[in-house]
N, C-alpha and C positions, 0 to 999 in steps of 0.2 A: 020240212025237216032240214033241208037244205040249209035255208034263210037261217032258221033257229041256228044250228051249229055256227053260223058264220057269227052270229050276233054272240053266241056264247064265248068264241075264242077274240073276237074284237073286245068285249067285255072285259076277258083275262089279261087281253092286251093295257085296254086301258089300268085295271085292276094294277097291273104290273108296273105300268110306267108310271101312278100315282104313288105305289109304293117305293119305286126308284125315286122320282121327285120327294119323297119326306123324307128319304134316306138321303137323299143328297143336302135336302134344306137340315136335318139334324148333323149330318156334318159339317154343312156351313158354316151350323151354329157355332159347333162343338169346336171349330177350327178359330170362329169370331172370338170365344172365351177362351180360348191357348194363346191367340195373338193377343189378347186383354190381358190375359195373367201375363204374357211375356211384357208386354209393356211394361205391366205394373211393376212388374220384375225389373225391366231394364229402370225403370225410372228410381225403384228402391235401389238400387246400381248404381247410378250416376250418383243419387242423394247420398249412397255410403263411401263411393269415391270420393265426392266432396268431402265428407267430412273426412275421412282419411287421409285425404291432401290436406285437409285443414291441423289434423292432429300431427302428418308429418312435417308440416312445417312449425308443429311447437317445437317437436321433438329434436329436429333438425338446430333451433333455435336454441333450444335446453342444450344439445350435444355444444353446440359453436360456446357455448358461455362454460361450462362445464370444462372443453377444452383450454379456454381461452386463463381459466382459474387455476386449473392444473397445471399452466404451460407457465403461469406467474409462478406457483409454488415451484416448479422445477428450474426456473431458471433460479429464483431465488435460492433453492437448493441447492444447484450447479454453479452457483454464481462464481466468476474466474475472479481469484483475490485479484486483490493490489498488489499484497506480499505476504510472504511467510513471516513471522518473526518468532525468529531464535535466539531463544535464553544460554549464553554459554555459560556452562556449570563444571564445578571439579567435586570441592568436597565441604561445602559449607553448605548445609543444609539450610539453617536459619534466613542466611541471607538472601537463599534462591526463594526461598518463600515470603520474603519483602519481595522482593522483584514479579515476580509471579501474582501476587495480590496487588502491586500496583499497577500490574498490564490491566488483568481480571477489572478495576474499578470501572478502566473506559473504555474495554473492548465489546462490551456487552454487546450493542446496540450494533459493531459493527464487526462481528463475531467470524462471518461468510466471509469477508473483506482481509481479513487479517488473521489467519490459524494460526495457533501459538503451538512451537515448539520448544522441548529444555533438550538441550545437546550435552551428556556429561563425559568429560574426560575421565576414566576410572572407575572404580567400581566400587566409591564410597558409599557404602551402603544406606547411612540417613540421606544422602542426598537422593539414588534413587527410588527410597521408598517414600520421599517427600515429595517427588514428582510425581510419581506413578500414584500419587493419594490424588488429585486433580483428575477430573475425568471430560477436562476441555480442553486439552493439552495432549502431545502426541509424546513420547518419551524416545531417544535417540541415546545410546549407549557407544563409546568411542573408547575401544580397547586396543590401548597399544603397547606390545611387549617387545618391541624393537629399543635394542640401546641406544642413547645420543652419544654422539663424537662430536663434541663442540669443537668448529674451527680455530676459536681461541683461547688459549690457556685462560681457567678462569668466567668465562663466557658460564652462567647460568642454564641448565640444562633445560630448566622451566621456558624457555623460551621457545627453546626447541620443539617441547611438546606441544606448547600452545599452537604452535605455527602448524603442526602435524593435524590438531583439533581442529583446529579453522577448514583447514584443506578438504579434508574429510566430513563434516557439516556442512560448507557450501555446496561441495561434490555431491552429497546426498539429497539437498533439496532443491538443487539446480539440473541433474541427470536423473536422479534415481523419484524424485517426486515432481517435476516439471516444473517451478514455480517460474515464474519469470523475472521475481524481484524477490528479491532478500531483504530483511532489516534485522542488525545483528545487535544482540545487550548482552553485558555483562550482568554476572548474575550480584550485582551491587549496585544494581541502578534504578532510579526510580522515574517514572514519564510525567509529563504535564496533561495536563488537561487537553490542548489542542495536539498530541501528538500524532493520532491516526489523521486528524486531518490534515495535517502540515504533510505527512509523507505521502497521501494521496495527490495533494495537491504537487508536490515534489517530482512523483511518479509525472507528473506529464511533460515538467521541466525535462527529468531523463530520458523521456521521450525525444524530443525535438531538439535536445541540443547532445551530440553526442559526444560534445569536448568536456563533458562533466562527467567524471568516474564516479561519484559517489554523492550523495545527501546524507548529510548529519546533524542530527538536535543538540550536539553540544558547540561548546564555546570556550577553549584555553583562558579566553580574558570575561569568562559569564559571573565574573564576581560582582555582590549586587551592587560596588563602589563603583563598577567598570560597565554598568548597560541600564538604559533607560528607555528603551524602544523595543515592545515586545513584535512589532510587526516589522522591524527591520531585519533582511538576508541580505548576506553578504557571500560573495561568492571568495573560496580563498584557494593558492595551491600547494598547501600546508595541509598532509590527508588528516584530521583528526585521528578517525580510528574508534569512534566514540559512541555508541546509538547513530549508526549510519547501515543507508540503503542502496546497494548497487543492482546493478541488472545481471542477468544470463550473458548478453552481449559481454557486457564486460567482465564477468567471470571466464567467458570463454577466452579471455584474452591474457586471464591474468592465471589461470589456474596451474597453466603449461607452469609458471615459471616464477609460484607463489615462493617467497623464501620461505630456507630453512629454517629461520629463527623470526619470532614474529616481535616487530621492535617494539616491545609495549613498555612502560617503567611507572605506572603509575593506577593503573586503568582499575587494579584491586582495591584504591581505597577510597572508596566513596561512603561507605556506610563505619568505617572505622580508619584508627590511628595505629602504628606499630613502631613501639621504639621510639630515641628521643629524635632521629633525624627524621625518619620519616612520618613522626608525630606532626613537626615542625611542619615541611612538608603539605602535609596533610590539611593543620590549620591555618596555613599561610594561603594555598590556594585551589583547593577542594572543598574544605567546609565553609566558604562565605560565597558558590554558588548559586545562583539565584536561578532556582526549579520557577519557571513562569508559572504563574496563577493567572492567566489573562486567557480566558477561552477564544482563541483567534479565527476566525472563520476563515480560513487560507484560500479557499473549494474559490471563495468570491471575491480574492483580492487579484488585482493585477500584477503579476509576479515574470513577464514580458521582460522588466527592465532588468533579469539577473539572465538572461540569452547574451552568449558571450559578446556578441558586436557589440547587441542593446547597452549592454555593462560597463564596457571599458567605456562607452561616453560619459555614463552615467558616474562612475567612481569617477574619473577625472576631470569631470566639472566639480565635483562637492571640495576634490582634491584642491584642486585649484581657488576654489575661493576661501580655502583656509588662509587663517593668518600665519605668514611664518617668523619662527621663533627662532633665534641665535644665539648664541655662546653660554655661560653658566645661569646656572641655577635657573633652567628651561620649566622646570616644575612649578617655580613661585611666577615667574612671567605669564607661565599658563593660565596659572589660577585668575590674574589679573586682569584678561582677557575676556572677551564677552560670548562671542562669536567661534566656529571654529579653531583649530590652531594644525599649524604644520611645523614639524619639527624634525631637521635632516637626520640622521645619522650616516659620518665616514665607513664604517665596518662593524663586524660583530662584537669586536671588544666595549666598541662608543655602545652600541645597541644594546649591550649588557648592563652598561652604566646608567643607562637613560628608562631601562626598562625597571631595573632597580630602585630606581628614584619613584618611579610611580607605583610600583609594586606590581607591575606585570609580568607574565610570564619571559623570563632572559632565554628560553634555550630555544637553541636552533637544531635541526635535522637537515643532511646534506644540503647545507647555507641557503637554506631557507627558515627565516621566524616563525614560530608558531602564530596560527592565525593569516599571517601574510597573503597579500594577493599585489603580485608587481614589486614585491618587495616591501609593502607600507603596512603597516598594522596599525590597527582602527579599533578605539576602545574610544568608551563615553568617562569622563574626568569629574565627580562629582555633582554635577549638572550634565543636562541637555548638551552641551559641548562634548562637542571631538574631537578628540587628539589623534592624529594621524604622523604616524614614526613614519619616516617616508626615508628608503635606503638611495644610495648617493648615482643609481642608475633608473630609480624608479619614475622619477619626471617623464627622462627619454621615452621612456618605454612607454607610460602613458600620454604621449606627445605633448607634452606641457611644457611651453619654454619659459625657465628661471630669470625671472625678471632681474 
């Protein structure tokens, strides 16, 4: 009985530890297929990592080009002009809208580059409801109900406000809208084809040379008997006043102590005549103008040699190897000539006589010629020749000794 019992609990023993042993091998198992599913699991992991590192690097790629698109549209957007340009306006409605449709022809393309503004004096009403009808264009309103006192009996009051208008337009797009460059038209003016590019190219001239107050597209002597070189600049220090671009810098210089009366005497008649004298006037040396038709690519031309050191060798060589020309009838000797010519004048009175003869402009502004640079005024003579008025200190000054 003994024996029995002992065999019966060794039995349960074993019984028991067999069943411990399946219990352990079924959780081996059950352990072996968690660590298989975890496997399978980490390796579906890494595979979705992968591909998730692969889609973030489309995505990454998409954002960088996406950026890279909109960072072009927005500079393009933001793009810093060259310059403002302002149409100054009173009360001719007609003609601000010549003016205005000949910006519009070639600013198209270079829109961001050049914001067009119409600045009016006044409050004639067709002109600014003929402005405010364009909706590429910003409208500038200049109301001034302050009296003039002109310091000379006589003196044109008009002068006075004009000088007030200027002041007040460059003030506003030089402080009050940051530009950094100006380009200023009369609202009777018409541009050429290469003008946005001349004055960008211009723009870098102002840049690096700061003894140039201003750039201007026009020409006192641009009549089409007196110019034959559409790629020829000339530097002069004679201000035109004319479709001309200065800087911030230089406004800040000028603004303190802009005059009162702005010297203008002619700058209204470009698209018309008034009266028998200043009809005259008018068809003598406004309407035979020669508006270039010659598309100039300026951006690509070497324009170095109008840097003032650059210059003064450059005018005073061509200077110098003109022909010079003496005593009467300077105009028929000219013609007879092949080659350049040079021809002195003693003073303003001679300079009147000589300029008459060829029909260029005779007036002078505080004893300087129109056009002048060193004194010499430089016009083309019905040919390729050039005639160079050369005044009776302008040699020295361009170091050129009189043979």
């Amino acid at each position: 009985m003994r024996l029995f019992a002992t065999q019966s609990e060794y039995a349960d023993r074993v019984a028991a530890a067999v069943e411990a042993e399946n219990h352990c091998t079924n959780q081996m198992r059950l352990l072996i297929d968690q660590i298989s599913m975890q496997q399978g699991r980490i390796v579906a992991l890494e595979d979705e990592k992968k591909r998730r590192d692969e889609e973030c690097g489309q995505l990454k790629a998409l954002v960088k080009d996406l950026e890279r698109r909109g960072l072009e549209r927005l500079v393009d957007k933001v793009q810093v002009p060259v310059a403002a340009v302002v149409i100054m306006a009173c009360n001719r409605a007609n003609y601000l809208e010549r003016t205005i449709n000949s910006v519009f022809k070639y600013q198209g393309s270079v829109a961001s580059k050049y914001p067009l503004f119409v600045s009016q004096d006044g409050s004639n009403p067709q002109v600014k409801s003929k402005a405010l009808s364009y909706d590429k264009l910003t409208y500038m309103q200049h109301l001034d109900f302050e009296p003039v006192h002109a310091d000379n009996p006589g003196e044109l009051t008009a002068y006075y406000k004009i000088a007030r208008h200027y002041k007040w337009a460059l003030d506003n797009l030089f402080y009050k809208h940051n530009f950094s460059r100006v380009i200023i038209l009369e609202d009777d003016m018409e541009i050429a084809p290469d003008f946005f590019d001349y004055f960008e190219a211009a723009a870098d001239l102002l840049d690096k040379d700061k003894s140039i107050m201003a750039v201007s597209s026009w020409n006192d002597n641009g009549q089409k008997q007196f110019v034959h070189d559409p790629y020829v600049l000339y530097r002069s220090d004679f201000f035109p006043g004319l479709g001309w671009m200065l800087t911030r810098t230089t406004w800040d210089e000028l603004s303190p102590k802009w005059p009162k009366a702005y010297p203008c005497c002619y700058f209204s008649l470009f698209f018309f005549s008034l009266g028998s004298s200043l009809g005259q006037f008018f068809q003598q040396y406004l309407a035979p103008i020669k508006l270039n038709d010659v598309p100039v690519d300026w951006k690509s031309r070497d324009l170095s040699y109008l840097i003032k050191d650059n210059y003064e060798k450059y005018f005073a060589e061509i200077v110098k190897k003109a022909t010079p020309v003496h005593g009467e009838n300077v105009v028929l000797k000219a013609h007879d000539i092949e080659g350049d010519v040079r021809i002195e004048y003693k003073d303003q009175s001679h300079f009147e006589i000589i300029a008459r003869q060829f029909g260029i402009f005779n007036e002078w502004k505080d004893g300087i010629p129109r056009t002048a640079y060193k004194g010499v005024v430089v016009f083309r003579y019905q040919t390729p020749r050039r005639i160079f008025l050369v005044g009776p200190d302008s040699l020295r000054q361009l170091g050129i000794k009189d043979p």
